[in-house]
Structures are given as C-alpha cells and as structure tokens.
N, C-alpha and C positions, 0 to 999 in steps of 0.2 A: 479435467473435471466435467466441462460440458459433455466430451463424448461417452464418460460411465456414468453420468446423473442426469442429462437435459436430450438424451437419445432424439427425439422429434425435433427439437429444437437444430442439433450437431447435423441433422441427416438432409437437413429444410436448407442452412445455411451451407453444406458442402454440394448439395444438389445443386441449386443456385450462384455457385461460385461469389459465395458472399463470409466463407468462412474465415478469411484470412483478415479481410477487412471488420467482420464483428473483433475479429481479437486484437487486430491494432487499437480499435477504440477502445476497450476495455483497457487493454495496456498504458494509452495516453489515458485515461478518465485514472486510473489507480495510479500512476506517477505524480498527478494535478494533486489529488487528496493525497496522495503523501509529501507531497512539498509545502500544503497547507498544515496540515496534522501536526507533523514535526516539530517545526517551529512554534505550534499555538501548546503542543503539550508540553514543550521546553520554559515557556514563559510560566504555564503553570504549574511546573514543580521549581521554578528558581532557577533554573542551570542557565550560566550563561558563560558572557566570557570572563568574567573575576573568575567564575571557578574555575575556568580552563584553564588562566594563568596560576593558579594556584595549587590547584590538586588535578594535573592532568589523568591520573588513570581513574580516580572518581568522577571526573568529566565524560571520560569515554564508558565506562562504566554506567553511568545516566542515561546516556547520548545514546547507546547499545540496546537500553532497557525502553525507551522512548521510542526505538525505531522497531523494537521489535511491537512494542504495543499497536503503533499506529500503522503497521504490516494487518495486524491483525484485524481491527478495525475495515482497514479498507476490501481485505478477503471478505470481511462477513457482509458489508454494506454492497462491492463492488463484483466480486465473482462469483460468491456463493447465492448470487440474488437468480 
C-alpha cells in the first residue's frame, strides 16, 4: 500500500533505511488494536463462553464476523492513515 499510495513517504523511508522499521511498528500498533477491538466488540454483541459451550459453530461464526470487523477498523484507522 505505502509503495502504490504514500510514493514520497515509501522513497524517504527506504532511502533512509528506515523502511522496515516503519512497518514493524505498524504491524505491532495493528496487532495491539486488534487484541483490544476483539475482545471489547465480543462483549458488545454478547458472545461469550456460554455460547461457546453451547453453540460452537454460531460462536465461531460471531468470533469470524468480529475479527473480520475489527481487521477492518484497524486497516482504516492504522494503515490506510
């Protein structure tokens, strides 16, 4: 993304041998906000572990639909910025 959207930005940080380190941190900053996300959108739709024990493929089915949301979230807030 950076090197076909943030061209000055991609050319600054590989000139500088700083490109590998901007993307570890993005990658640690988007892992942080997805272990937070997760968890806080699971409390707010109800999913927990009763449903786990009770209706596992409706659990992962949530759990699926949750992590795909809060993927999305963090692209738009964390990489797409």
């Amino acid at each position: 993304f950076i090197k076909e959207h943030r061209k000055g930005r991609y050319t600054t940080l590989l000139s500088e041998c700083r490109l590998n380190e901007y993307l570890h941190k993005i990658d640690l900053e988007a892992s942080e906000m997805l272990e937070i996300i997760i968890p806080s959108l699971a409390v707010e739709r109800g999913i927990d572990e009763d449903l786990k024990t009770h209706d596992m493929l409706g659990w992962v089915a949530e759990m699926n639909n949750i992590k795909a949301r809060a993927e999305e979230i963090v692209l738009r807030e964390v990489v797409y910025v």
